[in-house]
N, C-alpha and C positions, 0 to 999 in steps of 0.2 A: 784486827783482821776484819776486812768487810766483803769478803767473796768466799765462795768455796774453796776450799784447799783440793791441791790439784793431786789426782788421783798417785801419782807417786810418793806423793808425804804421806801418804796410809802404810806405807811398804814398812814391812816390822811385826814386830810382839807390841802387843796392849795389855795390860791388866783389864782384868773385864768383872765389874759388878751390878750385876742386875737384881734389880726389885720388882716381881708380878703382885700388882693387887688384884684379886679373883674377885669382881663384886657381886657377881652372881651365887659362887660358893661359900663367899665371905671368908673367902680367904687370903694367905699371904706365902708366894714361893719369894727362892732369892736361890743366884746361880753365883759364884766365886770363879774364875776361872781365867781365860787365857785367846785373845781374836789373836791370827795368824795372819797380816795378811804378803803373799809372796808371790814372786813373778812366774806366769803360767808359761811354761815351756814352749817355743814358738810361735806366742799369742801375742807377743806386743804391747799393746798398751793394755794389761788385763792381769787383775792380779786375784789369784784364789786367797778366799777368806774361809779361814776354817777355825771356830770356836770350839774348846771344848772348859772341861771342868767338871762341877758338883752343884748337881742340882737339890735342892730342899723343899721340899715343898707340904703344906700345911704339917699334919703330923706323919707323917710319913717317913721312914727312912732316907738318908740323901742318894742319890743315886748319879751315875755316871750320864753325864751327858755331851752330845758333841750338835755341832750343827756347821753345814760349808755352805758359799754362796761363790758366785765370779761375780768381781768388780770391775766394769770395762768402760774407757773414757767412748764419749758418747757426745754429740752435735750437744754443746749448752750443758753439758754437764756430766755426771757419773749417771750409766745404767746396774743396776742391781739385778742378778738372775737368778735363779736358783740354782741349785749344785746341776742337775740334769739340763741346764739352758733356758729353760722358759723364764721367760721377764717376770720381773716381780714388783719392780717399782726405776722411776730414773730419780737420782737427786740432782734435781735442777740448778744451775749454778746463779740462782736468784738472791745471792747475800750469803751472812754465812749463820741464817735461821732457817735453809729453805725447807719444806713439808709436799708430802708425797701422798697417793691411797693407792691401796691394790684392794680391788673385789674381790671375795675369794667364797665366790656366792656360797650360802647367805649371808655373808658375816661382810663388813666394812672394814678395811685394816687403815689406820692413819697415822702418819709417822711424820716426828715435829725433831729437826736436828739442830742441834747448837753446835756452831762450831769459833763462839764467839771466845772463845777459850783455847784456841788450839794452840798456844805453848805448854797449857796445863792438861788438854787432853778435850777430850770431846762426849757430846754425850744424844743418846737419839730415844724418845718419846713418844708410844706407841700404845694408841690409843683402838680396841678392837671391840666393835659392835654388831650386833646380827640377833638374829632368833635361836643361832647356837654358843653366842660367846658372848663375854662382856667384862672384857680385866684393860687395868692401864699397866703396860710395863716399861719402867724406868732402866738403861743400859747407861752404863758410864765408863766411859775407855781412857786409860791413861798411858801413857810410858812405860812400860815395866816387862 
C-alpha cells in the first residue's frame, strides 16, 4: 500500500493496544481495549471514533477508560477533531507514513502513522513535548 487508506476502510471494531512511556515520571501505562469507528448520522463522509477499554498505569490500579474523536474526509486527506468539533490534527494523504502536530500550548503533540501494513492493521506514534509533558505513546490497531 503506498497512499492513505480511504476514510471508509476505518468503518469497524479494531483491537486497540497501546503503550505510554512517561519519561518524565519514568514511567510506563498501557490501555488494552477497543476503536469504534462508525457512520455519524447524516454526516456523510464522517465517521465517529470512540475508544474505550482498561487503562493501567504505573502502579496504580487499572481503571476504565474511554476517549471519541470525529473522523471526516477532508481536501488531501483525513481531518481528526475532537469529540466536541475543534480540529486536532488533518492526516494528510502524503503516502501511507504520513505525520501530523497539534499545539496544545505548551506542550507539542507529534503523531507519525503507518499504515504500511493495513491488511494486518495499522498503527500511530505519538510523540508529546512541552514544559508540561514528555511521554512517546505507541497505539496499534488491528482487526478484531
Amino acid at each position: 500500500m503506498g497512499r492513505l487508506p480511504e476514510l471508509k476502510t476505518f468503518e469497524g471494531r479494531w483491537h486497540l493496544s497501546r503503550v505510554i512511556e512517561d519519561r518524565r515520571a519514568q514511567s510506563e501505562g498501557q490501555f488494552e481495549g477497543s476503536a469504534l469507528f462508525s457512520p455519524r448520522p447524516g454526516k456523510g463522509e464522517e465517521l465517529d471514533y470512540i475508544e474505550s477499554g482498561e487503562m493501567s498505569y504505573a502502579h496504580q490500579p487499572p481503571m476504565a477508560a474511554r476517549r471519541a474523536y470525529i473522523w471526516q474526509q477532508a481536501p488531501g486527506g483525513i481531518a481528526v477533531l475532537f469529540e466536541d468539533g475543534r480540529p486536532f490534527h488533518v492526516i494528510e494523504d502524503a503516502g501511507a507514513a504520513p505525520e501530523a502536530v497539534h499545539h496544545c500550548d505548551p506542550d507539542l503533540y507529534h503523531v507519525s502513522y503507518d499504515f504500511l501494513r493495513w491488511a494486518a492493521g495499522w498503527r500511530a506514534v505519538w510523540r508529546v513535548q512541552g514544559p508540561r509533558k514528555d511521554y512517546r505513546m505507541v497505539s496499534e490497531y488491528r482487526r478484531g
